[in-house]
LORO-266220 format. One record per residue: x, y, z of N, C-alpha, C in turn. Coordinates in steps of 0.001 Angstrom, whole numbers, plus 500000, padded with zeros to 6 digits. Layout:
XYZXYZXYZ
...
// end
This chain:
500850498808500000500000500000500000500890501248500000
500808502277499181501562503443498607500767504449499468
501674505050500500501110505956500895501132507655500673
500435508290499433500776509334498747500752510824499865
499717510579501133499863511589501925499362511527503229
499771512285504449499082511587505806499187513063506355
498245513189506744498086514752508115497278514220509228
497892515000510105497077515488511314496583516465511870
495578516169512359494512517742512818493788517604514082
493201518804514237492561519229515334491315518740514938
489753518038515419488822518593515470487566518515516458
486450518598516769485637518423518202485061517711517844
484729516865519080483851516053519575482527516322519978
481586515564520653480599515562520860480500516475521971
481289516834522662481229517767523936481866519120523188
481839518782522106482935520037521742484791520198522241
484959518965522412485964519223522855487236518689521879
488702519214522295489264519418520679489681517497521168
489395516880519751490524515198519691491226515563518307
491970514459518080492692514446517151491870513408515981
492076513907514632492011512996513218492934512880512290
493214511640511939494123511356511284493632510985509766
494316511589508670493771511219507063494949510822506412
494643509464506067495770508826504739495343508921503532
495655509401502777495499509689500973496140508058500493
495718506996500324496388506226498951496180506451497601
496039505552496884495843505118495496494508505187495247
493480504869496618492810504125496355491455505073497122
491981506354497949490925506887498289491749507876499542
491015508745500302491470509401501381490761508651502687
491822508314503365490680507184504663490952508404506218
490048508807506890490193509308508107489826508434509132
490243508924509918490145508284511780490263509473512790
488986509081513403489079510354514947489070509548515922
489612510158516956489738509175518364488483509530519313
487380509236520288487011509525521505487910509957522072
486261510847523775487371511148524248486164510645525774
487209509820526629485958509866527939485555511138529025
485022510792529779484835511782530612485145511147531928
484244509485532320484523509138533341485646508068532974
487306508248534035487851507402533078488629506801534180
488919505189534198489579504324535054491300505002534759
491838505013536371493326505641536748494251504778535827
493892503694535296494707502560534428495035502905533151
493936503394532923494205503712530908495060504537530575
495496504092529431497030504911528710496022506338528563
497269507011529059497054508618528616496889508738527557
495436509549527341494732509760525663496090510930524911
496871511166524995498014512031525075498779512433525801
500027513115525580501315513475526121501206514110527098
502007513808528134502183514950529459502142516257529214
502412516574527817503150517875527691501698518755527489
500922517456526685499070518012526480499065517673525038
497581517996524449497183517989523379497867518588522039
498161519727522400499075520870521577500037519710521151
501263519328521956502065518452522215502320517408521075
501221516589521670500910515196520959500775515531519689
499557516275519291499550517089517605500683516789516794
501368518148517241503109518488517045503383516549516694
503950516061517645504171515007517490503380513609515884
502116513914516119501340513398515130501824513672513942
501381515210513520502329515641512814503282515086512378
504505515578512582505811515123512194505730513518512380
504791512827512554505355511118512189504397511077510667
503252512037510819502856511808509326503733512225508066
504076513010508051505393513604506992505652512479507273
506671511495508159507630510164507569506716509332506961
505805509602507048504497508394506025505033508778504538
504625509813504657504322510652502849505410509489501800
505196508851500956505773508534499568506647507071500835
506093506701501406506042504910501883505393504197501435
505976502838500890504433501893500889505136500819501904
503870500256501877503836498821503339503234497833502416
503506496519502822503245495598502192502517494959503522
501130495381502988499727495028503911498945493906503310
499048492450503494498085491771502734496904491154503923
497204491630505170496128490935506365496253491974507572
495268491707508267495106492285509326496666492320509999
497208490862510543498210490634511051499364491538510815
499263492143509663500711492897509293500630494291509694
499315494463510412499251496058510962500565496156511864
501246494939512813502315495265513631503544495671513152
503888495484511623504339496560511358504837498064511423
502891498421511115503025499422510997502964499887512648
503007499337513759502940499130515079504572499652515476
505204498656514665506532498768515071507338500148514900
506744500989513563507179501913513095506889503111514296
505498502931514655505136503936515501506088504185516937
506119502767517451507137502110518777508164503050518578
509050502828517174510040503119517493510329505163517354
509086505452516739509487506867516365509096507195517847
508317506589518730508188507029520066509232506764520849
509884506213520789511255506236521358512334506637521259
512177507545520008513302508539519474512657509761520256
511168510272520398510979511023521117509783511204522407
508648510861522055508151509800523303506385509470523212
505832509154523894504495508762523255503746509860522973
502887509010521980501659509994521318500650510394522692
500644508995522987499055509043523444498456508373523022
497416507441523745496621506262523139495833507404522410
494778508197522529494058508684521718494291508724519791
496081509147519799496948509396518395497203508595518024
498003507032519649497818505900518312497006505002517532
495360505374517986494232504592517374493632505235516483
494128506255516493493225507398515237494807506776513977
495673506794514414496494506357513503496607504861513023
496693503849514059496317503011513499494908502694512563
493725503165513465492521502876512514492422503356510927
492788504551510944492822505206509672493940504469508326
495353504178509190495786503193508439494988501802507831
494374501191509165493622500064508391492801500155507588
492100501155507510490872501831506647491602501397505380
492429502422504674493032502306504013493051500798503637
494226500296504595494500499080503974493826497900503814
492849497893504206491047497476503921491302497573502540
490791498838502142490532499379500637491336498457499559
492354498827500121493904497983499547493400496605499122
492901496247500019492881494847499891491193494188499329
490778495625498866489631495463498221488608494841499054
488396495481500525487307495019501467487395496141502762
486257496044502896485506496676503966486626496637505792
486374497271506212487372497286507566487309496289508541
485899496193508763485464494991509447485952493344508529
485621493062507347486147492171506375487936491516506890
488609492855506688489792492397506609490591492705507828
489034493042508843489917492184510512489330491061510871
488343490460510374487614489328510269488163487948509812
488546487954508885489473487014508215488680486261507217
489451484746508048488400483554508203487118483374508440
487087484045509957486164483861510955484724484024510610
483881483041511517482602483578510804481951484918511119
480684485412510042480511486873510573479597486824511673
479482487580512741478708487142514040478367488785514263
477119489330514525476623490655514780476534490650515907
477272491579516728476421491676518152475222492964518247
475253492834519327473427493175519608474129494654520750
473057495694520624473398496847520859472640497233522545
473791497630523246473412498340524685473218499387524686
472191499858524922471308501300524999471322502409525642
472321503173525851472186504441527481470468504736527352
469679504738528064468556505433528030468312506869528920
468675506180530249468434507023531093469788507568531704
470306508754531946471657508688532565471812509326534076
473093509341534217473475509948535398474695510296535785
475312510188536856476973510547537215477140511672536488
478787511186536443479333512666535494478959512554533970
478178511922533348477856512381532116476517513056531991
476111513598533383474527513967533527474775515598534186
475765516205533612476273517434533981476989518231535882
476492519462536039477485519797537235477145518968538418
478173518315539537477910517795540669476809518155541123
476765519302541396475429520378542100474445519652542179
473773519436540784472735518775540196472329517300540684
471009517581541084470381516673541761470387515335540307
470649514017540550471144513278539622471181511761540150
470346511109539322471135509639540335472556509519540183
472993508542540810474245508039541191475108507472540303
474309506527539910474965505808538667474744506627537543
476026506017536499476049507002535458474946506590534456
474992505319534000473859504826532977472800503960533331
471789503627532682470717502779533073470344502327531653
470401501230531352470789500498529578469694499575529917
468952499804528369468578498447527893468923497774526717
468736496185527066469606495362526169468299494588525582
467698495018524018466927493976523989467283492628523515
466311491858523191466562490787522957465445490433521454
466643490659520427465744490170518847466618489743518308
465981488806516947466626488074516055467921488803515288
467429489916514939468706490945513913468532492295515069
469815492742514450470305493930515150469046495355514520
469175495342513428468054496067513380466784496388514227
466275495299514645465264495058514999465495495467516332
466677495344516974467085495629518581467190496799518523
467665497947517378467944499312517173466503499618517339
466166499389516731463871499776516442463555499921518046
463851498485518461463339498296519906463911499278520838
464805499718520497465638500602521875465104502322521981
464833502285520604464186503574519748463270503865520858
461635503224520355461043502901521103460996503063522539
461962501752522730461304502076524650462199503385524959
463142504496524167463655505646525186462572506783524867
461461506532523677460350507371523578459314506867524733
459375505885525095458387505779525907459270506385527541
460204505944527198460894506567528350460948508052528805
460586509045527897460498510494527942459190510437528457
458150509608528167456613509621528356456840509395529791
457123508304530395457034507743531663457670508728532960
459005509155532351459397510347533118458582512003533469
458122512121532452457321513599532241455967513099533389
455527511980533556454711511604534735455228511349536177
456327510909536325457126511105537195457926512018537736
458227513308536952458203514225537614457747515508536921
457175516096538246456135517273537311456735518167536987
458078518594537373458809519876536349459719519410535399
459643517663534986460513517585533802460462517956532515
461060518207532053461607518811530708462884517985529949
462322517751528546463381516786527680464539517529527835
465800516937528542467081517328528799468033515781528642
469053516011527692469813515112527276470965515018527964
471592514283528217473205514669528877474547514094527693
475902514286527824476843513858527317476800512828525735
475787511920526373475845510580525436474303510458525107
473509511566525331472433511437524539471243511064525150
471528510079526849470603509402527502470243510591528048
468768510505528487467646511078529304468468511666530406
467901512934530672468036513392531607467165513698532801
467478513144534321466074513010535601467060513519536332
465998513794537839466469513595539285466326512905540098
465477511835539304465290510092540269466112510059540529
465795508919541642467204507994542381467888506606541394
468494506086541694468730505141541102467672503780541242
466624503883542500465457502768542550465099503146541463
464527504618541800463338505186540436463690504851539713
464491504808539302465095504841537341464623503689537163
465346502337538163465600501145537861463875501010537495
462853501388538510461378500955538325460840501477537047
461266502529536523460817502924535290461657501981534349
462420502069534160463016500482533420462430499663533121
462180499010534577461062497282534886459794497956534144
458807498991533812457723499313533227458453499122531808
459537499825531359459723499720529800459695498424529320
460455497320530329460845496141529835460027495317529371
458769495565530350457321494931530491456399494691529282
457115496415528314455899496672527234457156496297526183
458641496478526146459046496071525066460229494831525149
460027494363526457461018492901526151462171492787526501
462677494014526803463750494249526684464261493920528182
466082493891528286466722493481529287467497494624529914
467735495018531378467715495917532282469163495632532845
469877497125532725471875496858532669471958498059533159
473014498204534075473312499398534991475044499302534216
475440500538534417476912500844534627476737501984535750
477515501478536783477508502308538150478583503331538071
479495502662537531481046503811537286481023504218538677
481377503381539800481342503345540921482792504057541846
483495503534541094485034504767541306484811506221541217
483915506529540648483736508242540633482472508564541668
482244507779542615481819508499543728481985507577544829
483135506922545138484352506276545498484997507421546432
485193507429548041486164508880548488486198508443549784
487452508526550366487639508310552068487312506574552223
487377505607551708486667504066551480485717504256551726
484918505036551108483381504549550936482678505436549978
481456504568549806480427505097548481480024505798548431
480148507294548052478908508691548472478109508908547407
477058508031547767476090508585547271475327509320547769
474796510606546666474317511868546999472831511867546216
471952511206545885470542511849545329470082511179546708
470077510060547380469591510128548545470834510273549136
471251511575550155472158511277551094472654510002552216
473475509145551767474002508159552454475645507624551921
476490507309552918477667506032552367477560504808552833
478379504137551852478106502502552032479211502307552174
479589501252552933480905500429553200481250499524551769
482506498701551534482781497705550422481517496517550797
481237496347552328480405495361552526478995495846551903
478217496762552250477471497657552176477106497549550922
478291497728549872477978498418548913477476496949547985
478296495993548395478015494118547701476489494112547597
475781494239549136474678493347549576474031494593548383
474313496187548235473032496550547608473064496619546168
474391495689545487474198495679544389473774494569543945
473986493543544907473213492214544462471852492128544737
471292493114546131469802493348545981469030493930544898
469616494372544228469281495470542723469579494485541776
470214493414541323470271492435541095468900491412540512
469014491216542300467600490318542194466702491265542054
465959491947542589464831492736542620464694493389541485
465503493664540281464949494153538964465789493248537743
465901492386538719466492491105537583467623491937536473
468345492377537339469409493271536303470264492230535761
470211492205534230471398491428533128472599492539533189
472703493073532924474029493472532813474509494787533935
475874494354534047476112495212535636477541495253535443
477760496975535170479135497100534670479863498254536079
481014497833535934481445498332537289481043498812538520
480196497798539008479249497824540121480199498268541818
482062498109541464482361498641542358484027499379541860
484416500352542859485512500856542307486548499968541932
487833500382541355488402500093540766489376499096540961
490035499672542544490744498407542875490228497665543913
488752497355543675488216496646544574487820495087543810
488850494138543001488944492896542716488118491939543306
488183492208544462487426490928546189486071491503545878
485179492732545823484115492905545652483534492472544612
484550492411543810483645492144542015483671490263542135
485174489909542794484457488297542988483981488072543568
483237488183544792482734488400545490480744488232545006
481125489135544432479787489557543495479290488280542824
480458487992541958480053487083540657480349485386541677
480304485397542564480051483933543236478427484004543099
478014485116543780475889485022543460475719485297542336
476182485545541205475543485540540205474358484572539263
473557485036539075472685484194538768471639484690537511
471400483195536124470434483818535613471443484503534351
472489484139534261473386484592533212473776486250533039
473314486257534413474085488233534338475416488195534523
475661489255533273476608489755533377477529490565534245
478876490521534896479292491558535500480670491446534912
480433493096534790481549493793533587482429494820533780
483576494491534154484803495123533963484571496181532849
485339497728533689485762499067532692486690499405533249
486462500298534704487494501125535071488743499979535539
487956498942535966488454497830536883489640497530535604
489039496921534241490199496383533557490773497261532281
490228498441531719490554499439531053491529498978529569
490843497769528959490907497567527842492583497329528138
493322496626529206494856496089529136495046494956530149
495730494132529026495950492700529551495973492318530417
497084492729531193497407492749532877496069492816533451
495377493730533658493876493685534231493451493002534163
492868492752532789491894492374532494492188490292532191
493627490037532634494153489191532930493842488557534497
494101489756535372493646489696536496492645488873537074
491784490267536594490173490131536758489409488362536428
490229487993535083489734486829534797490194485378535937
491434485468536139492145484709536936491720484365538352
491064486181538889490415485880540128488635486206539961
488344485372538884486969485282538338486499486581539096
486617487843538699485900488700539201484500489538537721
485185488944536845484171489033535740483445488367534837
482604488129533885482007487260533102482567487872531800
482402489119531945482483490297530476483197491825530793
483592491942529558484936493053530040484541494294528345
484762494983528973484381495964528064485912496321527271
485749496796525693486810497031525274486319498700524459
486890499543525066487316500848524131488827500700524066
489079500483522538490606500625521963491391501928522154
490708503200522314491526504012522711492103504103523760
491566503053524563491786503193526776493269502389525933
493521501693525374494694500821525087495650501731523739
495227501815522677495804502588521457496457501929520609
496749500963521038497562499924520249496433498623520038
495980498519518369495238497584518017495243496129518127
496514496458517873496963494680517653497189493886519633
497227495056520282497104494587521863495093494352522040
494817495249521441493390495008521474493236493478521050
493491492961520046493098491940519253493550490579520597
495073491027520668495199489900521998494480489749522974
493688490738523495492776491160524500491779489946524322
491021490429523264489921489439522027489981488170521977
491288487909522089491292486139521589491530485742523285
492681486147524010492194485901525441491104485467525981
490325486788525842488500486548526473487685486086525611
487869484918524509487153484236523607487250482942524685
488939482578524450489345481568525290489041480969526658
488917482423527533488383481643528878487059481974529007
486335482478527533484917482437527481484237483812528454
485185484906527831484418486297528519483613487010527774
482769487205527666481628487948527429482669489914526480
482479489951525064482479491178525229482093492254524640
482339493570524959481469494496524662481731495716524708
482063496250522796482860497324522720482224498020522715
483082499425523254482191500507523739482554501641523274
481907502282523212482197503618522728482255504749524074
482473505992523791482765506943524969482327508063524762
482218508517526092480880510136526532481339511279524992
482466511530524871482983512258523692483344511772522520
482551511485521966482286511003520533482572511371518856
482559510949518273483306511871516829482213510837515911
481937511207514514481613510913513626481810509530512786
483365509519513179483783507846512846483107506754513093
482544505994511878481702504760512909483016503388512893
484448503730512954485000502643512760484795501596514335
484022501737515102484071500950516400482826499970516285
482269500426515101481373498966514608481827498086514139
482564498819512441483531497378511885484551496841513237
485072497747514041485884496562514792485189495507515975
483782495808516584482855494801516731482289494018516178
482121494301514737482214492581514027483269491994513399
484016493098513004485464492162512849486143491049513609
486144492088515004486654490891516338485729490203516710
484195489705516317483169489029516799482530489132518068
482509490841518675481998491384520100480272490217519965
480107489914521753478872489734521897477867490902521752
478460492301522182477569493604522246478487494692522006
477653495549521566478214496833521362477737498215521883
477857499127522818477535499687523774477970501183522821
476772501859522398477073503322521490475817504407522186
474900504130523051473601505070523343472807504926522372
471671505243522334470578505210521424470237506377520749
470247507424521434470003508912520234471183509567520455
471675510486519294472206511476519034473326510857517752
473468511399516883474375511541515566475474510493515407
476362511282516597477387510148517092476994508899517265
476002508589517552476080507027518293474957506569517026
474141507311516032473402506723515643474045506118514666
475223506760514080476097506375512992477327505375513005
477299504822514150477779503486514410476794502668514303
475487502895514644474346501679514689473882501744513267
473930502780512557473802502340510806474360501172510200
475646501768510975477280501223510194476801499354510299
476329498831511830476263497622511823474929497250511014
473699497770510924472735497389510260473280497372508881
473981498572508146474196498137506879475203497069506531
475953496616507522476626495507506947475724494009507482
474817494370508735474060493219508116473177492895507555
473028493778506964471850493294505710472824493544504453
474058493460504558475115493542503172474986492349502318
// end
């Protein structure tokens, strides 16, 4: 693959906030890549950029694209992206890292390309062999935490409240999710009498329920559309002094405390999926957890394993998870992603790529959920950003 030109740039995200995009010119077309950016983010993940800052990293981006200009690579498979892996390694060690954010906007955009190259689709030619397998889409509906704006603000606790339905094609689960977050604006506007349609970060609903409330308005959606009931607590961000502060009802919970009331929430709204139900380096709570598990719920590693081996190595070893979430930018390096992938195929982990509160236009985090054969894919249900990843998978399965 002849690479005739490569830049880097500035541009915003879904919060408006500045990330980086990367554009390769071949033979064969101009391919871009933008990175996310999170908001709530585990102490583990590679710095989305340089100590020095954003400015920084740029600069840096920059000047490794000029050494692209008038290269070719001899790309005939996924596998040979480490290559272009190696190239990056070493220009970072002549002067020092990008930043996961720079090296996935760079790697992805390369593969784009070399997709093309190889006369197939992105997802295609990380796929291989393998058979094609769609996963099925997790829903933000209702939100909270820090993606539900200033502390101040009366807010449940947890950051998201997801539904996961359950249909034959992904389409049909997109329709369904549609749906129950319209009925979900209905159900809220009765529940509280000064609400007003207010969106937060990632698009989900905005309340001042508690986290029961939410959960009970949930159990009503599920009722009328089928669907399956998933918390992400993002429990490290209101994590302080060892213990839980939660603030829409004033109270803290102990590590003990905090077990019994996530497994009571559990049973009592039959919650399937339950993603970082405790902070980060709390390992013993999450196994702990998944000894009662019951009924095939999920409990899912983020901040806990932050898309890198070691963790998420961990986590598996001292069965503290079923399913582990993967955003490639928390890591930046693809081809570590992919090891990630075949790992948690192997000891049979559940997974489920995700996308993040600051969002960009790129839908490449679909092709790499069916490329790598994700069970789910976690994008929110309304707003631009997230709807254009859920295209991306409907049109390739009905391709």
């Amino acid at each position: 693959m002849f690479i005739k030109e490569a830049e880097a740039r500035s541009i915003k995200d879904s919060r408006g906030e500045r990330t980086i995009e990367i554009e390769i010119e071949s033979g064969l077309g101009v391919f871009k890549a933008s990175a996310p950016a999170g908001k709530s983010k585990g102490s583990y993940e590679t710095p989305a950029y340089s100590q020095r800052g954003f400015e920084w990293s740029l600069k840096l981006a920059k000047k490794f694209c000029s050494k692209l200009k008038g290269k070719n690579f001899p790309i005939t498979r996924f596998s040979d992206l480490e290559n272009f892996e190696r190239l990056i390694k070493s220009f970072e060690s002549n002067y020092e890292k990008f930043g996961a954010n720079v090296t996935y906007a760079l790697e992805t955009a390369f593969l784009k390309a070399a997709a093309a190259n190889n006369r197939k689709q992105l997802w295609e030619f990380i796929k291989g062999d393998r058979k094609i397998k769609v996963p099925m889409p997790v829903g933000n509906c209702i939100g909270g935490g820090m993606h539900s704006g200033d502390s101040k603000e009366r807010k449940p606790d947890f950051q998201e409240f997801l539904l996961i339905p359950k249909e034959e094609t992904f389409m049909k689960a997109v329709s369904n999710n549609i749906h129950a977050y319209e009925f979900a604006e209905k159900l809220l506007k009765k529940k509280e009498s000064k609400w007003v349609m207010k969106k937060n970060d990632e698009s989900a609903l905005k309340t001042e329920l508690s986290n029961e409330d939410v959960l009970e308005t949930l159990s009503e959606i599920t009722k009328k559309f089928g669907s399956r009931i998933g918390i992400d607590a993002a429990s490290s961000t209101f994590f302080h002094g060892n213990y839980y502060n939660y603030k829409n009802k004033e109270l803290t919970r102990n590590n003990v405390e905090q077990e019994e009331y996530i497994r009571m929430l559990i049973e009592k709204y039959n919650l399937f999926y339950v993603e970082d139900p405790f902070q980060e380096e709390d390992f013993a709570g999450f196994a702990e957890l998944m000894k009662h598990v019951k009924n095939g719920a999920l409990i899912i590693g983020d901040d806990l394993t932050v898309t890198h081996f070691e963790r998420i190595k961990r986590a598996v070893e001292k069965k503290c998870v079923n399913a582990v979430i993967i955003k490639p930018n928390q890591n930046g390096y693809i081809m570590d992603v992919a090891r990630i992938i075949e790992y948690c195929k192997e000891k049979k982990i559940k997974i489920v790529f995700s996308h993040r509160s600051g969002e960009t236009m790129d839908n490449a985090l679909a092709d790499y959920a069916i490329g790598f054969q994700a069970d789910f894919i976690k994008t929110g249900i309304m707003g631009r950003e997230r709807l254009v990843k859920l295209k991306r998978i409907m049109d390739i399965e009905v391709s």
